[in-house]
C-alpha positions in Angstrom: -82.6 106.1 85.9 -84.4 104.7 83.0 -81.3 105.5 81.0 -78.6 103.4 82.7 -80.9 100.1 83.1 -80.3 99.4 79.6 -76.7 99.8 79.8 -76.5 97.5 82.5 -78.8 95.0 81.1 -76.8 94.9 77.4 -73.4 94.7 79.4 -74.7 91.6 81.9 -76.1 90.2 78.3 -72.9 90.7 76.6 -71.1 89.1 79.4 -73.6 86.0 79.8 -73.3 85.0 75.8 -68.9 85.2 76.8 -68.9 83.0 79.9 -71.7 80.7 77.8 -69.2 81.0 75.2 -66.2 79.6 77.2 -68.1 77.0 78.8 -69.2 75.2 75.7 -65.4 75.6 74.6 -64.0 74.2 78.3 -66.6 71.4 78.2 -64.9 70.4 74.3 -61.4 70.6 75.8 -62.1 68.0 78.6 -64.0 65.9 76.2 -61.1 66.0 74.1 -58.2 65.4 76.6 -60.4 62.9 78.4 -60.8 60.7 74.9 -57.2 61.8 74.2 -56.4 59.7 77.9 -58.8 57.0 77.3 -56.8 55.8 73.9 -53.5 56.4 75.4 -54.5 54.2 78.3 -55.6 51.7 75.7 -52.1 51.3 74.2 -50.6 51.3 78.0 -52.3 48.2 78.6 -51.7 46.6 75.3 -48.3 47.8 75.7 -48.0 46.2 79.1 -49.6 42.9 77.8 -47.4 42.5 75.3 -44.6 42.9 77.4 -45.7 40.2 79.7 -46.1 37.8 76.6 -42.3 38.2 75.2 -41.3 37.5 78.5 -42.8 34.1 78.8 -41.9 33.3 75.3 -38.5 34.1 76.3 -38.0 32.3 79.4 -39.5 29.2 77.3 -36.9 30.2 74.4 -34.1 30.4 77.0 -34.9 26.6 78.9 -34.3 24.6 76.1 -31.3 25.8 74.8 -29.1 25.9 77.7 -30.2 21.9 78.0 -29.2 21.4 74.5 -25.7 23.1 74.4 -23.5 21.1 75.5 -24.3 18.5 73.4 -24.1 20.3 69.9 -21.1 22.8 70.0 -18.2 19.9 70.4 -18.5 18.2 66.9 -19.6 21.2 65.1 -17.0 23.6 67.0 -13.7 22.0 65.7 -13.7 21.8 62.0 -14.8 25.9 61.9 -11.3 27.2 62.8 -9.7 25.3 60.5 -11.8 26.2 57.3 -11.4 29.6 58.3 -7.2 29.2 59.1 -7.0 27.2 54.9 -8.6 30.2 53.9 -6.7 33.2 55.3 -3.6 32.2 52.8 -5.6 32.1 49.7 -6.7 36.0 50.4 -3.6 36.9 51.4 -1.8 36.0 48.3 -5.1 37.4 46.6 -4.4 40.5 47.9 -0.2 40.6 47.2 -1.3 39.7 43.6 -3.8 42.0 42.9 -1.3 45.1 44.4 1.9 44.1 42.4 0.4 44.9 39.0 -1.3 48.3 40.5 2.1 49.2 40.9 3.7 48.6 37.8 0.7 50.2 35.8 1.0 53.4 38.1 5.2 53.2 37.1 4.3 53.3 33.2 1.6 56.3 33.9 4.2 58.5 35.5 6.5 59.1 32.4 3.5 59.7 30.4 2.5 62.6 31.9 6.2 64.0 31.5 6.5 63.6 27.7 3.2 65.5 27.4 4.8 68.8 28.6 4.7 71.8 26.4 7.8 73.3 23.9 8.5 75.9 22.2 9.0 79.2 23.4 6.7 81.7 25.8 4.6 84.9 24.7 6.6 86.7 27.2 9.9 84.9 25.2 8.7 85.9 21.9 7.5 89.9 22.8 10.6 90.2 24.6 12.8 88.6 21.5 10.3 91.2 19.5 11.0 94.3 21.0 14.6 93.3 21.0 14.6 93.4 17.5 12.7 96.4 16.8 14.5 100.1 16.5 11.5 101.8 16.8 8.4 102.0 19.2 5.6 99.4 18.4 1.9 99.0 20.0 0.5 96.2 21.3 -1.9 95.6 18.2 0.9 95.6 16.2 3.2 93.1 17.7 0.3 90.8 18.4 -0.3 91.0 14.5 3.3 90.3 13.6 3.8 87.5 16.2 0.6 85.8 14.2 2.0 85.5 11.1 5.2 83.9 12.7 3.7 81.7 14.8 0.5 80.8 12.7 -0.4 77.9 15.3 -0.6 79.6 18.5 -3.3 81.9 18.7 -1.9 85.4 20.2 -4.4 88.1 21.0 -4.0 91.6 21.5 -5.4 92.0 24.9 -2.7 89.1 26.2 0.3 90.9 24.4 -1.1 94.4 26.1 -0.7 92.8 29.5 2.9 90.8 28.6 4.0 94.1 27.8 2.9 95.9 30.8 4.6 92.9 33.1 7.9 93.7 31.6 7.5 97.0 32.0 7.0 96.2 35.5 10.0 94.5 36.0 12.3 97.1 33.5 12.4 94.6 30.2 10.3 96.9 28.5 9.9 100.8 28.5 6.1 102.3 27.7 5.6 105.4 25.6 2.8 107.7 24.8 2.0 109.4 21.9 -1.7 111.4 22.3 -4.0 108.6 23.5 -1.7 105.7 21.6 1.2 103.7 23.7 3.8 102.4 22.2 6.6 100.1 23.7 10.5 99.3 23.5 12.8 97.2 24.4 15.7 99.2 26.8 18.4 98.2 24.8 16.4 100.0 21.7 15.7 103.0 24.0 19.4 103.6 24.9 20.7 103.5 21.9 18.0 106.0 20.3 19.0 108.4 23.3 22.8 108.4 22.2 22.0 109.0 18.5 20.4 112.2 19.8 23.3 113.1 21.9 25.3 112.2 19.5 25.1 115.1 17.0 24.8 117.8 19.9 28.1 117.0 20.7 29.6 117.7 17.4 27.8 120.8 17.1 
């Protein structure tokens, strides 16, 4: 007995200092909400005053003027339209004059651009022209150094003449070669007639 009176005593303690707890924190809530209502209450009202006031002002605004109408519009009405009819031409002729030279500036553009277009022969011209003149098998280093000193002003790298070579190859303009780790290429007029020299003198054996 004397051991579960204390338990009972520190559980309705514990509880106690909770429901104190959430009372203090309830009671701040409404105070809140309630000061929260009060000031938006405030604003109703001002709200609603206001909205009274504009709408005297405007039934005061609105009196007047429909007195006064009738009497203002008809000497100020008619000169408006024609102002605004003496003026239409002038932009209109603005306008014709200011796309008529737009024109003939674009029409001396146009032929500019198609003088500017580039001569002279291709890289894939010149390796093919290359390989066409070459009896033996040639790397890619080797006719991207030789197509450099004939053409000094274009600027031919190996790695672009590599991949010339291996498009004709692809569509049979060219005919690839290995020797060890090395490929070499020729042209298939080149090729052909290297294969009938070798025939050749089995033949007459």
């Amino acid at each position: 007995m004397s051991e579960t009176a204390p338990s009972t005593t520190e559980l309705t303690s514990q509880y106690s200092t909770r429901v104190t707890g959430d009372l203090e924190s309830n009671l701040k809530e409404q105070e809140r909400l309630s000061g929260e209502i009060e000031a938006l209450q405030g604003q109703l009202a001002a709200l609603r005053h206001d909205h009274a006031v504009l709408l005297n002002v405007q039934q005061v605004l609105d009196t007047p003027a429909t007195a006064g109408s009738p009497a203002t519009p008809p000497g100020a009405a008619v000169p408006a339209p024609r102002k605004k009819k003496a003026a239409a031409p002038h932009e209109r002729t603005g306008t014709r004059k200011s796309t008529a030279p737009a024109g003939k500036k674009a029409g001396k553009k146009a032929p500019a651009k198609s003088s500017t277009a580039p001569s002279g022969p291709t890289l894939v011209e010149l390796v093919r022209e290359h390989l066409a003149g070459q009896r033996e098998p040639r790397s890619a280093a080797e006719i991207s150094t030789e197509l450099g000193r004939q053409h000094p002003d274009r600027t031919i790298k190996a790695t672009v003449v590599r991949t010339t070579l291996e498009g004709l190859v692809a569509r049979n303009q060219a005919q690839r070669t290995k020797q060890g780790t090395s490929v070499f290429y020729t042209s298939p007029d080149a090729s052909e007639s290297a294969a009938q020299t070798e025939e050749s003198p089995q033949q007459a054996d």
